[in-house]
N, C-alpha and C positions, 0 to 999 in steps of 0.2 A: 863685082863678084855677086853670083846669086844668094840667095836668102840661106839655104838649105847648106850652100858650098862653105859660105862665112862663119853658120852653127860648127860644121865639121870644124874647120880651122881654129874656133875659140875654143872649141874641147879638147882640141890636141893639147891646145897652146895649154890650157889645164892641168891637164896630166902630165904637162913636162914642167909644169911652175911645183905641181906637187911633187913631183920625182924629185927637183932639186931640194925642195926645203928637207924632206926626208932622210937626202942623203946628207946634209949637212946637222943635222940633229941627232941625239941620242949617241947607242953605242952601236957598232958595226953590226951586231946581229939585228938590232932593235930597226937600225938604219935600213939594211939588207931587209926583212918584215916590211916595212912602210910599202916601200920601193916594191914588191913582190904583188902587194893591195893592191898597188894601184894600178901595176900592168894587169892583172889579169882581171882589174874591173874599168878599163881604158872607155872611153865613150865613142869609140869606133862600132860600129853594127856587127862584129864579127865573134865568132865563141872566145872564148880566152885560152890561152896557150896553155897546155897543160903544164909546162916545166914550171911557170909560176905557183901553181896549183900544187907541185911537188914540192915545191921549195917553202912554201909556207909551212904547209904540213910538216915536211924537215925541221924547218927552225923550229916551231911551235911544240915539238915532240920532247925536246931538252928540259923546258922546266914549265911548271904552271902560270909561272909569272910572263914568260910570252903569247900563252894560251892568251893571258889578260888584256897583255897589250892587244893582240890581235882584234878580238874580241872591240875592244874600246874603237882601232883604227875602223875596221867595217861599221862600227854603229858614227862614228864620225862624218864614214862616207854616206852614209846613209842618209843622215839628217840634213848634208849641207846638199847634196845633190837636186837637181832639177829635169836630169835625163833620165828617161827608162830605160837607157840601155847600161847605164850606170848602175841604176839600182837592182836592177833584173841580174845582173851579172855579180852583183855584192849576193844576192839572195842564193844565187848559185854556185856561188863560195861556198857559204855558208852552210846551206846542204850537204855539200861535199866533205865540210869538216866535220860534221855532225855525224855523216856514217862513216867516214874514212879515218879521221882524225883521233884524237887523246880524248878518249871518253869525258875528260872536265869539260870538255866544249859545250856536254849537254846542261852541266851544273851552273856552269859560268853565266852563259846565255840566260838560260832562267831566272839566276839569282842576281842578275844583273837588274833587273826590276827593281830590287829592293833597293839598289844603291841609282834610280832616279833613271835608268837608260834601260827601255822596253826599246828593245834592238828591233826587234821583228812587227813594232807597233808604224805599219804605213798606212791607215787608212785614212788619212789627209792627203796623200801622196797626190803629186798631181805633176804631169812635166809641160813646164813653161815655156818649153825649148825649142817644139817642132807643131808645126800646124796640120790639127789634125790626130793627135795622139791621145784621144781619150781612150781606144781600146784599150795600149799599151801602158797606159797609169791603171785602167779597170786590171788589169791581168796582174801586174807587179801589185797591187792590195791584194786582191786574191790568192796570190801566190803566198805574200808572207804570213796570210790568216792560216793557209793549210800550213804553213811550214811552225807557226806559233802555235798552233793547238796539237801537233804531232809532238813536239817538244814537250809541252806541256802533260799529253797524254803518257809517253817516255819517264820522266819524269815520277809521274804518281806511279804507274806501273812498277817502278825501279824501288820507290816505295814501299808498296804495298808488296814485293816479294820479299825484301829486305825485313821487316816485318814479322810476314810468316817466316820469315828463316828463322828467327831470334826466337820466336813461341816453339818455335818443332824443336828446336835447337833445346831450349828451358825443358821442355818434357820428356823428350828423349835423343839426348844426345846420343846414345851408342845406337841407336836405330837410324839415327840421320846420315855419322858416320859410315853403317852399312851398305847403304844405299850410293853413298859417292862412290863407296867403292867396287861397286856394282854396276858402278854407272846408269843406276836405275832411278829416273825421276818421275817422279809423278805428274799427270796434265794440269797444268794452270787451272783449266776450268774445273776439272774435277774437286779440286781442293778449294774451291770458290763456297759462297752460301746463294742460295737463290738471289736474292737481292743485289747481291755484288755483283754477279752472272748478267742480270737485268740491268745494272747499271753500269758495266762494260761493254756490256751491250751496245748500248747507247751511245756512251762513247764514240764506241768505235763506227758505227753506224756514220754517226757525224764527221766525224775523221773522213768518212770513204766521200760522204757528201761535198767535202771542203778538195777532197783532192779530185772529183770527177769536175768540180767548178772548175780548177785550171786547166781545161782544157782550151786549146784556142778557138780562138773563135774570127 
């Protein structure tokens, strides 16, 4: 069997050793999650099936403690993986939940630092698997540096509005209330201070820098 044919084969054989221990483990919805990872980040070269993609998003929608699990199963696959087409395909999960999913997704992933697991940290990443694969390890770091600093930049934004809402809120409540029900809100930037403007700026600047890098190449 050729070189290239046999990788194919050990990665199947993979995803169906993980399929089974997932479905023997936990509880049916927790079981049904594993199982849902791991098809739609299969080490086949092919996109992932959206129905997976539904289905996690579904279960994950019920309470936050699936968010968690979830969360933990992608950074698990993450860590032990060797392929890019593995990882590149968790990272596009991931994405997906981040705009699609239960807004804890952004908190969880973030604050998931504190408790030891930087989900989105690959910049050792390297695939062992296929000769020849340096672009494909350069693109998947890339990928989750843009995807780690969008988060991150989400994050402080989410912040810093939450913030001013509580100060405008403390000074004038009944002019805040006004205005919801007006539906009248004021520009972001406008209600910035110079400095904060310039350091948004920047930010975002870099943001657009990290996401013109994943381009292919």
């Amino acid at each position: 069997m050729a070189p290239s044919k046999l990788k194919k084969a050990i990665g199947r054989v993979k995803d169906q050793t993980r399929i089974g221990l997932a479905k023997v483990g936990g509880t049916t919805s927790l079981s049904d999650l594993d199982v849902a990872i791991v098809k739609a980040t299969r080490h086949e070269e092919q996109p992932a099936d959206e129905r997976y993609i539904r289905e996690i998003i579904c279960i994950t929608s019920y309470s936050r403690a699936y968010i968690i699990a979830c969360i933990n199963t992608m950074s698990r696959r993450l860590n032990k993986t060797k392929s890019w087409t593995v990882a590149l395909k968790t990272l596009l999960l991931i994405h997906r939940l981040l705009n699609e999913g239960d807004p804890a997704y952004q908190q969880e992933i973030f604050f998931s630092t504190r408790r030891g697991t930087r989900i989105l940290n690959l910049s050792d990443f390297r695939d062992t698997l296929r000769y020849r694969s340096w672009d494909f390890s350069a693109f998947v770091r890339t990928y989750a540096l843009y995807l780690d600093e969008k988060l991150e930049y989400n994050i402080q934004d989410r912040r810093g509005e939450k913030a001013k809402t509580a100060t405008v809120a403390n000074e004038n409540k009944e002019e805040e209330n006004n205005e919801k029900e007006s539906g009248a809100k004021s520009s972001h930037f406008r209600e910035m201070k110079t400095e904060q403007i310039f350091t948004t700026l920047q930010h975002l600047q870099q943001l657009l820098e990290r996401f013109l890098a994943c381009r292919p190449i």
